[in-house]
C-alpha positions as CSV (number, residue, x, y, z in Angstrom):
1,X,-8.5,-20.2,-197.2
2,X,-5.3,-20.5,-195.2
3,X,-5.8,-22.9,-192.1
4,X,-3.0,-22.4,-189.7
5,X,-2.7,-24.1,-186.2
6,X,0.4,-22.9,-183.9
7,X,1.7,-24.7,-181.1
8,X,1.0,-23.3,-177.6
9,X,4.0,-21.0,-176.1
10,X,3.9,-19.2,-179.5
11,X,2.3,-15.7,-180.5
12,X,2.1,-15.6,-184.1
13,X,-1.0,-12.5,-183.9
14,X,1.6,-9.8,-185.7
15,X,2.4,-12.7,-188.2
16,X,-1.4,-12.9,-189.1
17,X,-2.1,-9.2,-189.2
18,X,0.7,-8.8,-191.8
19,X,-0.7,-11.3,-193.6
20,X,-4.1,-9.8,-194.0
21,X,-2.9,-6.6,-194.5
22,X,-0.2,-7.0,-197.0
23,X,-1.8,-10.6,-199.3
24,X,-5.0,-11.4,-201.1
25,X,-5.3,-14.2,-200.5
26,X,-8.2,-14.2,-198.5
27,X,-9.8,-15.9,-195.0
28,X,-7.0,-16.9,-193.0
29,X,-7.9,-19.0,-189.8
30,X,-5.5,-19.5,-187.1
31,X,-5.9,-21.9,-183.6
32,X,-3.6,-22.6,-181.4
33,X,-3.2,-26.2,-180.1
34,X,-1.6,-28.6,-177.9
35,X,-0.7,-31.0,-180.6
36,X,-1.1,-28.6,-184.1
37,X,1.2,-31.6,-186.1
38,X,-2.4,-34.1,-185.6
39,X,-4.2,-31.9,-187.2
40,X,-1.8,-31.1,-190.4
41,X,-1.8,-34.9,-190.6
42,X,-5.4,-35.0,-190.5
43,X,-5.6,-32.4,-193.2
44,X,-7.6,-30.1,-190.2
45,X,-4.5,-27.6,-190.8
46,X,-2.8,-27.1,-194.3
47,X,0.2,-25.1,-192.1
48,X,1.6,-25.4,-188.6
49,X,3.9,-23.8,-186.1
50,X,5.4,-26.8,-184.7
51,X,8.1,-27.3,-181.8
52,X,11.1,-29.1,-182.6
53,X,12.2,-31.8,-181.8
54,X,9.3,-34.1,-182.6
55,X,10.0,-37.5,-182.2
56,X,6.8,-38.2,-184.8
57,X,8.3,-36.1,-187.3
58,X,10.3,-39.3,-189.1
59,X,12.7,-39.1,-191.9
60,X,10.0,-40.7,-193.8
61,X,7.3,-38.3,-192.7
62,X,9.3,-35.3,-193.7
63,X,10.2,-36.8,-197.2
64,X,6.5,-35.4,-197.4
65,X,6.8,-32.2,-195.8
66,X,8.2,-28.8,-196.1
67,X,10.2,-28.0,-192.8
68,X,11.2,-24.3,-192.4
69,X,12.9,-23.5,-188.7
70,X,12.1,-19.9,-187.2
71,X,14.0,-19.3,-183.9
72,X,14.9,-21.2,-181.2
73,X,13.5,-21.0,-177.5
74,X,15.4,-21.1,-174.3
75,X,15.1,-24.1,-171.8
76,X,13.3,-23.0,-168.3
77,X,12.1,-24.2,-165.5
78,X,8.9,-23.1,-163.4
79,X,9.2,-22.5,-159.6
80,X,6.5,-22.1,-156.8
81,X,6.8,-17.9,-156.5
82,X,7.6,-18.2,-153.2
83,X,11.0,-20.8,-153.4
84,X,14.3,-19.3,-152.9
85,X,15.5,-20.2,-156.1
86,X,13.2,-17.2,-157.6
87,X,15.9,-15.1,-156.2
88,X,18.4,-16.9,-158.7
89,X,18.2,-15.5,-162.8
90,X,19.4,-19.0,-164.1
91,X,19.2,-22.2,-162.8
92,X,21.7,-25.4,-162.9
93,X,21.0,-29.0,-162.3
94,X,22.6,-28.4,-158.9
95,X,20.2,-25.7,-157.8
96,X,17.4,-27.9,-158.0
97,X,19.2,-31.1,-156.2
98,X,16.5,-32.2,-154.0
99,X,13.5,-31.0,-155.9
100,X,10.7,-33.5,-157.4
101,X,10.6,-32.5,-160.7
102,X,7.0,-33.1,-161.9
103,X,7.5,-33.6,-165.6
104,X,10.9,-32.6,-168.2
105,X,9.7,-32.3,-171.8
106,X,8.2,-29.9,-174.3
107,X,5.0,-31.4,-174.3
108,X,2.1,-28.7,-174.0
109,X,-0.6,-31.0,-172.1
110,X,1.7,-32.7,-170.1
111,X,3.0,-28.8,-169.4
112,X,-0.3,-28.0,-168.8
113,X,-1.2,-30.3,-166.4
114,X,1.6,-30.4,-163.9
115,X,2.2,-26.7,-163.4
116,X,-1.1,-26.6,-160.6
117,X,1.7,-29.1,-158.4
118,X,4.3,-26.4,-158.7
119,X,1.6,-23.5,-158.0
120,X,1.0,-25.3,-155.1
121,X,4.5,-25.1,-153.6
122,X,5.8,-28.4,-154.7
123,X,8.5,-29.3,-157.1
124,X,9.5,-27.7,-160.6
125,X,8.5,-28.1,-164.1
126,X,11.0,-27.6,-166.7
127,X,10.2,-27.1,-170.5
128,X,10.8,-24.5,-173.1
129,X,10.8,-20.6,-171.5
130,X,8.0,-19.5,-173.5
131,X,5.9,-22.4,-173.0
132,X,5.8,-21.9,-169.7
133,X,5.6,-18.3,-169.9
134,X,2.2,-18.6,-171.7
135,X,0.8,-21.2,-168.8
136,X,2.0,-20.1,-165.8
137,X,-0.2,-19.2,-163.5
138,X,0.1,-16.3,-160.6
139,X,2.1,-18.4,-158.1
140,X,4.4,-19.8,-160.5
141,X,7.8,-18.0,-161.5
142,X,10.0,-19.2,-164.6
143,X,14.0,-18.8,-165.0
144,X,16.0,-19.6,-167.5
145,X,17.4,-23.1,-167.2
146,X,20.6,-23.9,-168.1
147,X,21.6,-28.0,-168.6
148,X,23.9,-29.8,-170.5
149,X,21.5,-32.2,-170.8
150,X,18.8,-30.1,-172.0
151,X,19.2,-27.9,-175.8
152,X,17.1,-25.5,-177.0
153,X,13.9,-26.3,-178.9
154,X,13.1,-24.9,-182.3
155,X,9.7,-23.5,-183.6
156,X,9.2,-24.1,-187.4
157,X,6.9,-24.1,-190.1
158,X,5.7,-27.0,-191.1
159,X,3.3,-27.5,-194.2
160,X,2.7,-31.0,-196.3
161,X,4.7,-30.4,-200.0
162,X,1.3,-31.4,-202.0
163,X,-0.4,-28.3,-200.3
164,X,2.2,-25.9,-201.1
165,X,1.1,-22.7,-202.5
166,X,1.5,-18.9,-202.9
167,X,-0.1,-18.0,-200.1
168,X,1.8,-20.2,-197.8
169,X,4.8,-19.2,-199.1
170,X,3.7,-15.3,-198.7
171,X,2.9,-16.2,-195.0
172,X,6.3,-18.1,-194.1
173,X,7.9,-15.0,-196.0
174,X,6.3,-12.9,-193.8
175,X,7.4,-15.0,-190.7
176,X,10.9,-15.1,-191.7
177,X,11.0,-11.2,-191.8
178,X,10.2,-10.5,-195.3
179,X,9.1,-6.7,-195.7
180,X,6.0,-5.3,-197.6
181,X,9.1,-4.2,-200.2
182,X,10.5,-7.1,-200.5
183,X,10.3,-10.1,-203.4
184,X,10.8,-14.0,-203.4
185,X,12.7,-13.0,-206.6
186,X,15.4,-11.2,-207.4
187,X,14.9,-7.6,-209.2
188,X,15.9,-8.3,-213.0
189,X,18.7,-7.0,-214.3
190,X,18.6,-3.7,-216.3
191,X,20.1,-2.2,-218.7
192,X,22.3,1.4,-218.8
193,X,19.4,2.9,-220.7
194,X,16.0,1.2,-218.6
195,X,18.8,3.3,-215.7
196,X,19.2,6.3,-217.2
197,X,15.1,6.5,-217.7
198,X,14.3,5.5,-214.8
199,X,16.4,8.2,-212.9
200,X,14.9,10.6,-215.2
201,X,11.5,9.7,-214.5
202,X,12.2,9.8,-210.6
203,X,13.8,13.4,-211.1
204,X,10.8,14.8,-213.9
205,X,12.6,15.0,-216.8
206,X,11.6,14.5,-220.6
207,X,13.5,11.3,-221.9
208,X,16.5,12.5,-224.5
209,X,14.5,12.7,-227.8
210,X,16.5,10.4,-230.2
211,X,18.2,12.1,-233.4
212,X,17.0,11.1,-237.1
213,X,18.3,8.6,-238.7
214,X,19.5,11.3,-241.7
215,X,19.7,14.5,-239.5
216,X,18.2,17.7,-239.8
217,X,18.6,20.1,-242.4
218,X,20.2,23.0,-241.8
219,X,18.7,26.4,-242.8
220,X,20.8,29.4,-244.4
């Protein structure tokens, strides 16, 4: 069985249903969490869809660890619906001069818990898009924000390199846009003959019959 826990802000369901539908490999249970990379180090999770950076995630730590990056995720900032910035697609530092800004991070709790200030018409929130996205409530709004000071944050996979195996390296295939034709290896390489069959075969023709080594014997 494939235990997977996925950071929240992410929606991994087409990932899973590919999975099922295209491997053998059996159960494969998926939860989403606040903090997935506890539970890969607790051995709760043999994969996770983390959000990077991660100050935890050491140089020593990852001597351990397989760390495969997906896509990246837009800063944003969350905004009471009714504030006049909501009238603005993207938002600068300067936009928001003046506003208490309730918490700056990528940190899902801490997300979590300071969006109800903002729903009640006070002060922003600014993390990753999607993150906010997936917790804002009905009178929140989220832009796009755009900072010097603030890069966009990666989602990878992340799995320990004792627990590798063929099915997690089906599934981050699968996440990384591998097709159901598709191989992890490379087609061998054939020969003019193994061609020339083949496009027989896909056409119905009877392989060339192959003379004798002497010939026939012609009749008078």
């Amino acid at each position: 069985m494939l235990a997977l826990s996925f950071v929240t802000g992410t929606e991994p369901g087409k990932w899973f249903e590919r999975f099922r539908e295209r491997t053998t490999h059996g159960e494969l249970l998926a939860t989403g969490s606040d903090d997935p990379l506890t539970e890969l180090l607790d051995a709760r999770a043999t994969l996770t869809l983390l959000r990077l950076p991660e100050a935890r995630l050491t140089d020593e730590l990852r001597r351990d660890l397989h760390v495969v990056t997906l896509y990246s995720e837009t800063p944003g900032i969350a905004l009471p619906k009714d504030s006049e910035l909501t009238l603005l697609d993207r938002l600068t530092p300067a936009d928001i001069d003046g506003e208490i800004i309730h918490y700056d991070g990528t940190d899902a709790t801490a997300v979590r818990d300071a969006l109800p200030v903002v729903a009640a018409n006070v002060g922003v929130v600014i993390a990753p898009r999607p993150l906010l996205k997936v917790l804002s409530r009905k009178q929140i709004e989220h832009r796009e924000y755009d900072s010097p000071d603030h890069r966009p944050t990666e989602i990878a996979l992340v799995w320990r390199r004792a627990d590798d195996s063929e099915a997690i390296q089906d599934f981050v295939g699968i996440a990384k846009g591998r097709t159901v034709n598709s191989s992890r290896q490379a087609a061998p390489k054939r020969s003019a003959r193994e061609k020339a069959l083949a496009k027989q075969a896909r056409r119905g023709d009877a392989p060339p019959k192959r003379a004798g080594r002497g010939g026939g014997r012609r009749r008078r």
